[in-house]
VEXDREN-555739 format. One line per 5 residues: number of its first residue (from 1); their letters; for each residue x negated, y, z of C-alpha. Coordinates in pm, 1 decimal, padded with zeros to 6 digits, always signed. Each point is the difference from the previous one (the first is absolute). Last residue first. Layout:
residues N
NUM) a) X Y Z ~ ...
end
This chain:
residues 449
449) xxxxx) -02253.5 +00939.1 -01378.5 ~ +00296.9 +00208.2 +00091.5 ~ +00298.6 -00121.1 +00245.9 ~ -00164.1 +00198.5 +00330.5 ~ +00050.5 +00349.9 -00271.7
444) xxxxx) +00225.8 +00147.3 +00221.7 ~ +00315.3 +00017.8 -00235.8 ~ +00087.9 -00337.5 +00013.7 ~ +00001.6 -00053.2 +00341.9 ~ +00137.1 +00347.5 +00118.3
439) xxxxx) +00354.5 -00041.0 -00147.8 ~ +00158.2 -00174.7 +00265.1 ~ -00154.7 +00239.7 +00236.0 ~ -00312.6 +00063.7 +00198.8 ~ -00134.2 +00264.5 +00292.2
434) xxxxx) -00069.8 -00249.5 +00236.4 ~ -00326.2 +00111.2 +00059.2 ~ -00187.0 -00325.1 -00055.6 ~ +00213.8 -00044.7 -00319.3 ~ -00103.0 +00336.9 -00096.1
429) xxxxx) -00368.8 -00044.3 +00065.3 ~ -00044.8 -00349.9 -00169.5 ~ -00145.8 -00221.9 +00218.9 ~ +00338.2 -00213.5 -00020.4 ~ +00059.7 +00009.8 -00347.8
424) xxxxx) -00376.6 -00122.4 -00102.2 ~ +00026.0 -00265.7 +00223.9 ~ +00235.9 -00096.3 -00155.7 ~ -00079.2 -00025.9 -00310.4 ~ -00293.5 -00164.2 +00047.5
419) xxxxx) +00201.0 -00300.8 +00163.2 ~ +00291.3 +00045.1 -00318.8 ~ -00171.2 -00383.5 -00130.5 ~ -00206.2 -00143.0 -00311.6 ~ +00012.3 -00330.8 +00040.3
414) xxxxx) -00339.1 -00285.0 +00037.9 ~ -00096.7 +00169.8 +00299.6 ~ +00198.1 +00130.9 +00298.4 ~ -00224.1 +00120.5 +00316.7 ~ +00147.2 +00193.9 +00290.2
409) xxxxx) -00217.3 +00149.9 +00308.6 ~ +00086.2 +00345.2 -00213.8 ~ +00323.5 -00025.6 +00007.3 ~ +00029.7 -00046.3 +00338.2 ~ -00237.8 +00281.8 +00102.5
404) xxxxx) +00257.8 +00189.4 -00232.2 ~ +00274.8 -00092.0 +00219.1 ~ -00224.2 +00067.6 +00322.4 ~ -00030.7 +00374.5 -00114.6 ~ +00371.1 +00029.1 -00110.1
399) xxxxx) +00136.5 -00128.1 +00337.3 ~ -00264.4 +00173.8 +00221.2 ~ +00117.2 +00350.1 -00227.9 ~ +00336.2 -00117.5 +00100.7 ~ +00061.5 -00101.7 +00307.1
394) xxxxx) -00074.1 -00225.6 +00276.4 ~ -00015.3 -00264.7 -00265.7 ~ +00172.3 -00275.9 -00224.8 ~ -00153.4 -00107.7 -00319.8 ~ +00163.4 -00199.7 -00270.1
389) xxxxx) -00135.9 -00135.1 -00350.5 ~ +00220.8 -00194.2 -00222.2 ~ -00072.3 -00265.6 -00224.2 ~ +00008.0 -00079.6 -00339.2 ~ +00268.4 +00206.9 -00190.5
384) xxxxx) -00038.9 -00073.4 -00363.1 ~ +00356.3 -00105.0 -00044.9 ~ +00045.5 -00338.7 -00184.8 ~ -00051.6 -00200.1 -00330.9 ~ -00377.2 +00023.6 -00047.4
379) xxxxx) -00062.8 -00276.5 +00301.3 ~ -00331.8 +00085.0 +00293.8 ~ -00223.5 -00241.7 -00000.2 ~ -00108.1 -00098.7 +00359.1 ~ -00382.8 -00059.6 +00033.9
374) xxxxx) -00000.5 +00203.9 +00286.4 ~ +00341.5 +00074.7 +00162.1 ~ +00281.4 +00146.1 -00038.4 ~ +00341.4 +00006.0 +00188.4 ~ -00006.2 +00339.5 +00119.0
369) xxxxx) +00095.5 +00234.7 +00328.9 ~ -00358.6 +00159.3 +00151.9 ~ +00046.5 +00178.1 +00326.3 ~ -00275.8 +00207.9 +00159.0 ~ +00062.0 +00257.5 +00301.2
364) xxxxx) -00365.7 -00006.8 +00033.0 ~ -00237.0 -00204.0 -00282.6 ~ -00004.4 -00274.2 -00262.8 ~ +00078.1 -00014.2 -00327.7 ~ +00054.9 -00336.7 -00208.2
359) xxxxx) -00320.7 -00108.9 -00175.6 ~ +00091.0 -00177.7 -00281.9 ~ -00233.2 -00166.4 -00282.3 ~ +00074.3 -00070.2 -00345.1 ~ +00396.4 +00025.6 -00020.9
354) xxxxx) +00067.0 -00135.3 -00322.8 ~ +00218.8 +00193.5 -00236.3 ~ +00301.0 +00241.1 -00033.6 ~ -00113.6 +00354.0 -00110.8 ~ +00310.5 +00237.5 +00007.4
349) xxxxx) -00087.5 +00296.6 -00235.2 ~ -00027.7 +00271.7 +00246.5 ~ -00068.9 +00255.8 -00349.6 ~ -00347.4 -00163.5 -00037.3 ~ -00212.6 +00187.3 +00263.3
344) xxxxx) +00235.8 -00092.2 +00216.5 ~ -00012.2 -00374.5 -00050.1 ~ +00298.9 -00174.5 +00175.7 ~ +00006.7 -00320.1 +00235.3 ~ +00167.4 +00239.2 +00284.7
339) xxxxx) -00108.9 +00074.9 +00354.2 ~ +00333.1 +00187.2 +00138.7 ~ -00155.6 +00234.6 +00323.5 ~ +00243.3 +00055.1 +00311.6 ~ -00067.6 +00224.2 +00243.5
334) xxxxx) +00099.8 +00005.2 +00419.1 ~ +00022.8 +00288.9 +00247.3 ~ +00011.1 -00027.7 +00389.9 ~ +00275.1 -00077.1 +00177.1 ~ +00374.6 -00028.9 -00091.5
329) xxxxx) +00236.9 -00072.8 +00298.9 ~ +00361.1 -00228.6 -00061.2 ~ +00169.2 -00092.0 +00286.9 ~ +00253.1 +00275.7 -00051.5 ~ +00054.0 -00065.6 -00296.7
324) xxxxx) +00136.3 -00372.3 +00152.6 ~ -00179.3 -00284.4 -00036.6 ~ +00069.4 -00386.5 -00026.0 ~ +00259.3 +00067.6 -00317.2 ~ +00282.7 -00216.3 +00067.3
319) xxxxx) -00015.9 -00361.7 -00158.5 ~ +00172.0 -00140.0 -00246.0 ~ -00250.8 -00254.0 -00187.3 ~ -00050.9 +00324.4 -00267.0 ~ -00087.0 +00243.9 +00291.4
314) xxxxx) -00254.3 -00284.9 +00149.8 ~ -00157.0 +00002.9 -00331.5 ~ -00042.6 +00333.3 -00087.8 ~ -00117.8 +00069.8 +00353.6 ~ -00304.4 -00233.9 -00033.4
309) xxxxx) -00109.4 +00164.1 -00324.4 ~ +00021.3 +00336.8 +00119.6 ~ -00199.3 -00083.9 +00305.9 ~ -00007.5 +00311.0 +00207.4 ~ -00303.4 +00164.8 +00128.0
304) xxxxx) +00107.4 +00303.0 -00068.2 ~ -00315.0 +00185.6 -00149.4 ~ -00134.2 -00351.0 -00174.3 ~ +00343.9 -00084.9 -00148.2 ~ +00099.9 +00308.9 -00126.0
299) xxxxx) -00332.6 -00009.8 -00260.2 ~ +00057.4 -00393.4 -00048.1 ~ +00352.2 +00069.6 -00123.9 ~ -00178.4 +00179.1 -00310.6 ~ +00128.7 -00310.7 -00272.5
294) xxxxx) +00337.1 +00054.3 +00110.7 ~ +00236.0 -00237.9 +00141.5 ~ +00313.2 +00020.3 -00201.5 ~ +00314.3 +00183.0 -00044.0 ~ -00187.6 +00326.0 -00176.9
289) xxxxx) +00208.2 +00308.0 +00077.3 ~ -00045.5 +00287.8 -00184.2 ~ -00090.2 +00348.5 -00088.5 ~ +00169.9 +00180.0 +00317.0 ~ -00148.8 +00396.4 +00026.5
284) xxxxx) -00190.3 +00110.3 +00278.5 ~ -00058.1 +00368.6 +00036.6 ~ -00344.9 +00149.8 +00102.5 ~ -00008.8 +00306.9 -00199.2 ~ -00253.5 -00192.0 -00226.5
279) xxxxx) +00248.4 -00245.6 -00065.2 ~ -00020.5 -00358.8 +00151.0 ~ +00204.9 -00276.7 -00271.4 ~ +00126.8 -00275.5 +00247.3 ~ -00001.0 -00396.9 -00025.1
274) xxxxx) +00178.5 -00180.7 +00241.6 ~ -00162.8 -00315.6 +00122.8 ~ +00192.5 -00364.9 +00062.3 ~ -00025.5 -00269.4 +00255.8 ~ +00338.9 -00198.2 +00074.9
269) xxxxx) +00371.3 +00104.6 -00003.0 ~ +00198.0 +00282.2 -00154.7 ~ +00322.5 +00079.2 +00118.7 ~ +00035.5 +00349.5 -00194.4 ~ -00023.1 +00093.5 +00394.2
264) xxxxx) -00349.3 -00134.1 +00019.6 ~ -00117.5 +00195.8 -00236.2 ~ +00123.4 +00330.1 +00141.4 ~ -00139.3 -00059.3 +00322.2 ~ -00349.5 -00117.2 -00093.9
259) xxxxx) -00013.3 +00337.1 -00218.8 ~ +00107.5 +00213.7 +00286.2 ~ -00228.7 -00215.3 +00250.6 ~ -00280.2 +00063.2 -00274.0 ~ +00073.5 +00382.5 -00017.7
254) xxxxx) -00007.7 +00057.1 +00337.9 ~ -00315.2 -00133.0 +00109.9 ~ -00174.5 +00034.8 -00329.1 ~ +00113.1 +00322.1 +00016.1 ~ -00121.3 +00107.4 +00381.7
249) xxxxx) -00362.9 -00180.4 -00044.2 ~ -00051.5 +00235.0 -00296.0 ~ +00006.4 -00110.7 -00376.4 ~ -00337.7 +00116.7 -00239.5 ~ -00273.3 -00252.7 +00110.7
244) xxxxx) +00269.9 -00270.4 -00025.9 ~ -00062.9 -00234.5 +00270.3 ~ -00061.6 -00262.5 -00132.8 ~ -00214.2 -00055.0 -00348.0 ~ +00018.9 -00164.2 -00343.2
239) xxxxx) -00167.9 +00008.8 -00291.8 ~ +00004.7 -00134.9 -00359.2 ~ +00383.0 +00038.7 -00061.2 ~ +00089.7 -00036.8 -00361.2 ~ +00205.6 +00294.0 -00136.1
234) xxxxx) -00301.3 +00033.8 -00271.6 ~ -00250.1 +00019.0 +00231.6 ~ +00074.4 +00039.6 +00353.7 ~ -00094.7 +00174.7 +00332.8 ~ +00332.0 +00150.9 +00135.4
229) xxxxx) +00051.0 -00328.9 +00221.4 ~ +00015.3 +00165.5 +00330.3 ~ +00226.7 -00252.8 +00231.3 ~ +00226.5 +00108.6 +00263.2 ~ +00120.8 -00125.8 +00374.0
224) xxxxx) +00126.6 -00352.9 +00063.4 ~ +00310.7 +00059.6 +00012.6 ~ +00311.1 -00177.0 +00141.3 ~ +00360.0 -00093.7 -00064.8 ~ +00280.4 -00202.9 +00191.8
219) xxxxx) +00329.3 -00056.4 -00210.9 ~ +00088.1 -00356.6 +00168.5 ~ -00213.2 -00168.6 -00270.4 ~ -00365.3 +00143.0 +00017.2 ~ -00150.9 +00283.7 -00189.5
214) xxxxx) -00377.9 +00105.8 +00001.7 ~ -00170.3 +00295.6 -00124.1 ~ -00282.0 +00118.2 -00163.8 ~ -00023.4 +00344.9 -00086.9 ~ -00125.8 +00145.4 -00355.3
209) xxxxx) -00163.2 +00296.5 -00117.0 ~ -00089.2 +00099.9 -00380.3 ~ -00127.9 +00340.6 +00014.5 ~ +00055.2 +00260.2 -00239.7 ~ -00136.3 +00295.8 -00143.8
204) xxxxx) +00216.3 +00071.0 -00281.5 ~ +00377.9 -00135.7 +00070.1 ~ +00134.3 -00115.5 -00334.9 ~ +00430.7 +00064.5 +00058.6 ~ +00120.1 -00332.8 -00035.9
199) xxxxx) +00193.1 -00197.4 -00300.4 ~ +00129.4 -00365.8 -00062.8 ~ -00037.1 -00249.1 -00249.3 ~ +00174.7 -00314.4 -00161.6 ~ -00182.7 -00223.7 -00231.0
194) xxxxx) +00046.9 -00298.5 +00232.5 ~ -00166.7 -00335.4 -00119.7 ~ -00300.4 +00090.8 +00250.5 ~ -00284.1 +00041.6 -00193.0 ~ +00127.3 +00013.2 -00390.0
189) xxxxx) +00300.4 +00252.0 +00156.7 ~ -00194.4 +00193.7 +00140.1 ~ -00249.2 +00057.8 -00260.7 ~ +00244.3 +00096.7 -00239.5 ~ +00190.5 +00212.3 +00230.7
184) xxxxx) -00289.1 +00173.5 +00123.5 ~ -00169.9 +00068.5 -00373.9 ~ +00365.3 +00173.8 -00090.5 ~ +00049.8 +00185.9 +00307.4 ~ -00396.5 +00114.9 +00014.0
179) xxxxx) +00065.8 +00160.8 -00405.0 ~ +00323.6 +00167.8 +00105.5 ~ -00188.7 +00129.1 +00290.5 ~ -00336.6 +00077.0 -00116.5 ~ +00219.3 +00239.2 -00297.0
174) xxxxx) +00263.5 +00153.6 +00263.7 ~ -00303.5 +00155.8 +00216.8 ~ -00223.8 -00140.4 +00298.6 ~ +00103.8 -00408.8 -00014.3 ~ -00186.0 -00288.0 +00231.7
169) xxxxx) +00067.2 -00330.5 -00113.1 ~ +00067.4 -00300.2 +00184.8 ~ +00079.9 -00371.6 -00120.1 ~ -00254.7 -00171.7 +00153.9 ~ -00163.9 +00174.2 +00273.5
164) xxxxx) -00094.2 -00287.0 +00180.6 ~ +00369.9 -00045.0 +00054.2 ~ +00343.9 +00046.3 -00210.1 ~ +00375.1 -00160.0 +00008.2 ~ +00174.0 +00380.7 +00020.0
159) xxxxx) -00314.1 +00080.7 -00258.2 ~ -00109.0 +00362.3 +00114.9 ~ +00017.8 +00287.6 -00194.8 ~ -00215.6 +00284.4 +00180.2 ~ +00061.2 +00406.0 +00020.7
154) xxxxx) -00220.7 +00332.4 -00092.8 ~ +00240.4 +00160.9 -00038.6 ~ +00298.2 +00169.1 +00131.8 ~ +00317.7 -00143.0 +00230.2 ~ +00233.0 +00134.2 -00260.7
149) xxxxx) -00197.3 -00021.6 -00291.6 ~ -00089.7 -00354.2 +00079.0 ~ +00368.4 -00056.1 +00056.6 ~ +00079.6 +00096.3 -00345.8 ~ -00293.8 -00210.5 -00203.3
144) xxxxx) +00134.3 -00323.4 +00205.2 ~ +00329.6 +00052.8 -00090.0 ~ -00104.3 +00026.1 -00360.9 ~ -00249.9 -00328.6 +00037.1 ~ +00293.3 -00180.0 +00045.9
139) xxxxx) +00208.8 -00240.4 +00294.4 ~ -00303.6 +00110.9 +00265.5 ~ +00013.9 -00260.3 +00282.0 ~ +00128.6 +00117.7 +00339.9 ~ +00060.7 +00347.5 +00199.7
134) xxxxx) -00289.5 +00153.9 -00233.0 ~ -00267.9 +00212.7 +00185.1 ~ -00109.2 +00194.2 +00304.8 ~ -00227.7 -00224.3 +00195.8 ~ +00191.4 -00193.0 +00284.2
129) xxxxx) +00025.9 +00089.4 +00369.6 ~ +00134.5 -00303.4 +00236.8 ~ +00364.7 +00041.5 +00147.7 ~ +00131.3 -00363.9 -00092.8 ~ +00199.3 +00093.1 -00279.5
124) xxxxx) -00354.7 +00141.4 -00171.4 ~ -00146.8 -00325.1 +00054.2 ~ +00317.5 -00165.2 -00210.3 ~ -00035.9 +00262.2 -00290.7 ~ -00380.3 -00027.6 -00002.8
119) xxxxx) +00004.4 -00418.0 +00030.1 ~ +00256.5 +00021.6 -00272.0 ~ -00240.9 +00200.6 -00252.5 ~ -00242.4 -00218.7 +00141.7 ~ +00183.3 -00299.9 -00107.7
114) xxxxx) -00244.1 -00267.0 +00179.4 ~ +00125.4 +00175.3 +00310.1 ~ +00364.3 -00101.3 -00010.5 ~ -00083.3 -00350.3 -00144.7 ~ -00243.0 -00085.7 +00249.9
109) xxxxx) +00309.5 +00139.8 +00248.1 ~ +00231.6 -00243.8 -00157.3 ~ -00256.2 -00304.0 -00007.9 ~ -00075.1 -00005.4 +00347.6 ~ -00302.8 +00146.0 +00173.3
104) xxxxx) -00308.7 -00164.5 +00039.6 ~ -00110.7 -00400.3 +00087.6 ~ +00281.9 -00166.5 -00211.3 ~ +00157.4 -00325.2 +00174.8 ~ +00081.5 -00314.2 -00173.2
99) xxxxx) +00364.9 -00095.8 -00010.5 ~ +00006.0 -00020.2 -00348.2 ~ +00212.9 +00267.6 -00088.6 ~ -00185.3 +00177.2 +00222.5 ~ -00344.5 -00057.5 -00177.7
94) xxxxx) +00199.6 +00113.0 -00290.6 ~ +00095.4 +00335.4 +00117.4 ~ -00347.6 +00076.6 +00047.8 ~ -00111.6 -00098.5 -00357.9 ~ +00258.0 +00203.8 -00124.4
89) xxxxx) -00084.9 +00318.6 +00195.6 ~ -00399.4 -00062.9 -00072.6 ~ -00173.0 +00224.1 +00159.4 ~ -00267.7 -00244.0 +00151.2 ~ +00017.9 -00190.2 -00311.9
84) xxxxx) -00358.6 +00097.1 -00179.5 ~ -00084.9 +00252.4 +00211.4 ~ -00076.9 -00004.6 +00386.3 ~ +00023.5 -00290.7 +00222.7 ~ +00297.5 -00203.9 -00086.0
79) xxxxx) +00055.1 -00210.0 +00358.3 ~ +00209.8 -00290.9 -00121.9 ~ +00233.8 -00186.5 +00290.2 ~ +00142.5 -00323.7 +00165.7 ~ -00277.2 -00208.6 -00217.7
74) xxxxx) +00032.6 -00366.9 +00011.8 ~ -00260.0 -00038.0 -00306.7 ~ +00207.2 -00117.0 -00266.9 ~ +00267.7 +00285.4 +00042.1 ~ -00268.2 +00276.2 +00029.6
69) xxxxx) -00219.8 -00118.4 -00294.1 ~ +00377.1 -00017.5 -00195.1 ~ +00088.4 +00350.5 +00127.2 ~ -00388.9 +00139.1 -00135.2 ~ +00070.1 -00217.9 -00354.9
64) xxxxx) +00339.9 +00159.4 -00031.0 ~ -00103.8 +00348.6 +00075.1 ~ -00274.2 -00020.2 -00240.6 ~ -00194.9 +00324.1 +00043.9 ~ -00296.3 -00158.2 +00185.3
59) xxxxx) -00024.5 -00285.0 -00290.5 ~ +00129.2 +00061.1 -00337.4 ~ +00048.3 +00382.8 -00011.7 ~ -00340.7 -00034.9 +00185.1 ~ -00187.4 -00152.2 -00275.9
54) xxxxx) -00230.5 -00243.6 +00122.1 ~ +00214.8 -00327.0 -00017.8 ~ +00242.3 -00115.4 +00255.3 ~ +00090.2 -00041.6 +00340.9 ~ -00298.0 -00185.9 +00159.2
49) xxxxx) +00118.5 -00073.8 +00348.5 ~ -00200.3 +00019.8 +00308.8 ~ +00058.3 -00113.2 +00311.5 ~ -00116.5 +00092.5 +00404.0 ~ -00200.6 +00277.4 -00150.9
44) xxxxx) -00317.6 +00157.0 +00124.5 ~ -00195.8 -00153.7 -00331.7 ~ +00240.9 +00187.6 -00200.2 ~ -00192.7 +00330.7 +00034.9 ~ -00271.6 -00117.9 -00174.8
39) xxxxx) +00165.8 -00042.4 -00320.8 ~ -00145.8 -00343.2 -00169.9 ~ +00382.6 -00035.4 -00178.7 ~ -00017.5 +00374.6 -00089.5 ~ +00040.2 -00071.6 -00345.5
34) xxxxx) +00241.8 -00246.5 -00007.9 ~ +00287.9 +00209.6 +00158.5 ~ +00000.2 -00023.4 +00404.2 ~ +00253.2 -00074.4 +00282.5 ~ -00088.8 +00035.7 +00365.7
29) xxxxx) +00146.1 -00151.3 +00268.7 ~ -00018.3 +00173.8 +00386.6 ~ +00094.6 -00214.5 +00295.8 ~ +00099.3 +00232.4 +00280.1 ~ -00152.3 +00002.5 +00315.0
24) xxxxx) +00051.5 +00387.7 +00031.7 ~ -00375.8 +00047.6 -00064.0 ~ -00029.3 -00211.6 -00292.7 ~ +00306.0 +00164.7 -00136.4 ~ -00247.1 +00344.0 -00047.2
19) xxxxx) -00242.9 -00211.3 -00064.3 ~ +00196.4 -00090.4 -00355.9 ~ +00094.2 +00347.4 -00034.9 ~ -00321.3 +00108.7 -00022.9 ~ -00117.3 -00239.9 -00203.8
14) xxxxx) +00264.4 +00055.3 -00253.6 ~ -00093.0 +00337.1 +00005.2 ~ -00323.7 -00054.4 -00050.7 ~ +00017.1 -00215.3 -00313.9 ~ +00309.9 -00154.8 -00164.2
9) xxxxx) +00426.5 +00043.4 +00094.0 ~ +00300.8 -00183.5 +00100.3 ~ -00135.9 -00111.3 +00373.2 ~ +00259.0 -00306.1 +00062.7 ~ +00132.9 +00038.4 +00378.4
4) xxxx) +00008.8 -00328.3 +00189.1 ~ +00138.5 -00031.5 +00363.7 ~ +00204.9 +00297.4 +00024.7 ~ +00031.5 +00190.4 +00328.8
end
């Protein structure tokens, strides 16, 4: 096991990583920009190291000050958290350049899935079902006019480099398209520095399901069951919740060993989750693969009892995975609430600021993963996300009743925060029933007001 891993990230994932090498004996350093210099989280740290000023493109995106921070400090390996460089291919292949290991996958299969027009040809190769669309990037908007007439409208251009819904237009007739191909590429290719697109057949109705899974480095592969994470606003997740309400016992079963399977033969290594498109006839379709420890784990966590965390970083110091699927059980349900710094009645506007008084929530089945605290002033220059909200129960109406217990025994002043919000989504009646899609968010009326 290593001796020092540097944490290459801010807030509550950083925490959570940072107890998470706690636990294993492991020294955990930290590394912040200027502006998170009083950061609660880093109190937990064995080091910390100031890596630059607020801006992230000069702090927690600088590869070269996160290698030096690891070089100076006697750190045998970076854990990248989520975002900023966690899917990094070049930053992974330098941290083996220098000898210093990378806590995910390696930089040729980041680079695989971080083309998701690659990621769809590759996952395809493996056996896994793929939406009905372009083999790779689009090379005009004429080829992409002819095989939306083949497959029929209404279809989606995707940015090959996209996420958060960057870079994605949905098209119904020849006009929306030509118009969506031009606004894609052009936002694309500002975001990302890749202009280059893809198509898919737009399925109506859909779900966005993912499974969890874990790879080691002698080709073994779990899962760790699905994730429901069809609540969203604007392609951002706001909730999510295992089991699926909508798979049986049998697929998720079946189709998480087949998915565990396949990834693990494209020699994939560490924690990753595979994103799938549900149709309403049932049908799973691959979306992608995100080579990183998702923001959700918490959800697959609390049902399985397995420490993501902890297995990312014996998998990355060469160890076999400690379970096999059979080994794994899933009891009980779990949800996962985002608390953002955002004003809803003001278009989510993120609202950085003091932190007035906190009350975190309390209650059954109740975990809370942030870094804030009160009297902590939360910086301009990064997500909104403040905390996460997960409850584990016997099932799901207990889950869903103690969750909004929880948010209710909460108390955030001085922000304006999502709390309302959510509690709003999850007495709703169609949440409660189930009975939602990626679409139902913004078309129930929650987001009004």
């Amino acid at each position: 096991m290593f001796r020092r891993v540097l944490v290459a990230n801010r807030g509550e994932i950083a925490l959570r990583i940072i107890r998470g090498c706690r636990e294993l004996g492991v020294e955990p350093v930290a590394v912040c920009s200027e502006a998170d210099r009083d950061g609660p989280w880093l109190q937990e740290a064995a080091e910390t190291v100031c890596i630059g000023p607020a801006r992230a493109s000069d702090s927690y995106l600088s590869a070269s000050a996160i290698l030096q921070a690891a070089d100076q400090t006697g750190c045998q390996a970076i854990h990248p958290g989520y975002g900023f460089l966690a899917e990094n291919a070049s930053f992974a292949a330098r941290c083996q350049q220098q000898g210093i290991t990378f806590i995910g996958p390696g930089p040729s299969a980041i680079r695989r899935m971080g083309d998701k027009a690659e990621a769809k040809e590759t996952i395809a190769k493996a056996g896994l079902p793929t939406i009905p669309g372009s083999g790779g990037i689009l090379s005009s908007v004429e080829e992409g006019l002819k095989l939306a007439d083949d497959i029929g409208y209404p279809v989606l251009l995707k940015a090959t480099a996209g996420g958060g819904g960057r870079g994605m237009r949905v098209a119904g007739d020849e006009a929306s398209f030509r118009k969506g191909f031009s606004e894609a590429t052009l936002e694309s290719g500002k975001a990302f520095g890749n202009p280059g697109l893809y198509l898919e057949k737009f399925v109506t109705g859909g779900r966005h399901i993912e499974f969890q899974i874990l790879c080691d480095s002698f080709g073994s592969g779990i899962h760790l069951g699905e994730r429901e994470c069809s609540v969203q606003r604007n392609h951002q997740k706001l909730v999510e919740e295992s089991p699926s309400p909508v798979i049986p016992s049998g697929t998720r079963d079946s189709f998480g060993t087949r998915v565990a399977t396949a990834v693990a033969s494209l020699g994939y290594r560490n924690a990753g989750t595979v994103e799938f498109l549900r149709a309403p006839d049932g049908k799973l379709y691959f979306m992608e693969l995100n080579t990183r420890l998702q923001v959700e784990h918490p959800v697959s966590e609390m049902i399985t009892g397995i420490d993501i965390v902890r297995q990312q970083l014996l998998i990355a110091a060469g160890h076999r995975l400690e379970y096999k699927q059979s080994d794994i059980t899933f009891s009980g349900h779990a949800v996962e609430l985002r608390i953002n710094a955002e004003d809803p009645s003001n278009g989510f506007r993120p609202d950085p600021g003091t932190i007035a008084k906190f009350t975190p929530p309390t209650g059954k089945g109740v975990r809370w993963d942030s870094a804030i605290r009160e009297g902590y002033r939360i910086p301009p220059h990064y997500d909104s996300m403040v905390g996460k909200l997960i409850v584990h129960g016997k099932d799901r109406s207990e889950t869903l009743g103690n969750a909004v217990k929880a948010l209710d025994s909460m108390e955030v002043t001085g922000i304006h925060t999502t709390i309302a919000l959510q509690r709003k989504i999850l007495s709703d009646p169609t949440f409660r029933n189930g009975d939602y899609d990626v679409d139902w968010l913004a078309g129930s009326g929650l987001l009004e007001g």
